[in-house]
N, C-alpha and C positions, 0 to 999 in steps of 0.2 A: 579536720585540718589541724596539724599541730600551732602553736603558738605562735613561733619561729615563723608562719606566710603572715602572721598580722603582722608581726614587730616589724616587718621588713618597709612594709604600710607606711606604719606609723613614725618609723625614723628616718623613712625617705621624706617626709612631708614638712618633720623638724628641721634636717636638714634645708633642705630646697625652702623652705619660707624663712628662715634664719638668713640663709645666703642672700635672697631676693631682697628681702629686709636692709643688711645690712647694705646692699651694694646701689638700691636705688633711693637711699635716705643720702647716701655719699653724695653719690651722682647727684641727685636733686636740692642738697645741701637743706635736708627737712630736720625739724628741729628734733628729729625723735633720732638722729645721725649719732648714734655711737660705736665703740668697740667693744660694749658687752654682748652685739649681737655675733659677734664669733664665739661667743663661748656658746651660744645656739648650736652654729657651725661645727664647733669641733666636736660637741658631743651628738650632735645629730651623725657627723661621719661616722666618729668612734662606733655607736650604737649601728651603722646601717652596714659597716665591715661584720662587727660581729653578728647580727642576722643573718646576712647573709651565708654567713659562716654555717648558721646552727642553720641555715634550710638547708643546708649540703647535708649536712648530718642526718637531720630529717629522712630526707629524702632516699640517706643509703641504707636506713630502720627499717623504712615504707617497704623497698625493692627486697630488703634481706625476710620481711616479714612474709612478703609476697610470694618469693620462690620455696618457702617452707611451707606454703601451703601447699605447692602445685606438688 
């Protein structure tokens, strides 16, 4: 598997616990409640755009690899 199916993993997980984080410390007015945890947010997006990016890539390597075999 190339790279690009993990990262996709693991920057969906920064993202989504960054978000959770920051929106139920608000909501719950917990002492851990700041706005560093959008900088979680935006580069957990930033990073899960561009995975997802590189598994398109990926994936047209895989199929262009595949029909040069057959």
């Amino acid at each position: 598997m190339p790279w690009s199916f993990y990262s996709v993993i693991l920057t969906f997980g920064v993202f989504f616990f960054s978000l959770n984080v920051y929106l139920f410390t608000r909501w719950l007015r917990h002492p851990l409640a700041s706005d560093l945890w959008l900088v979680g947010v935006i580069i957990g997006l930033v990073g899960l755009v561009f995975s997802v990016h590189m598994v398109r890539v990926h994936q047209r390597e895989l199929i262009r690899m595949k029909l040069n075999r057959e």
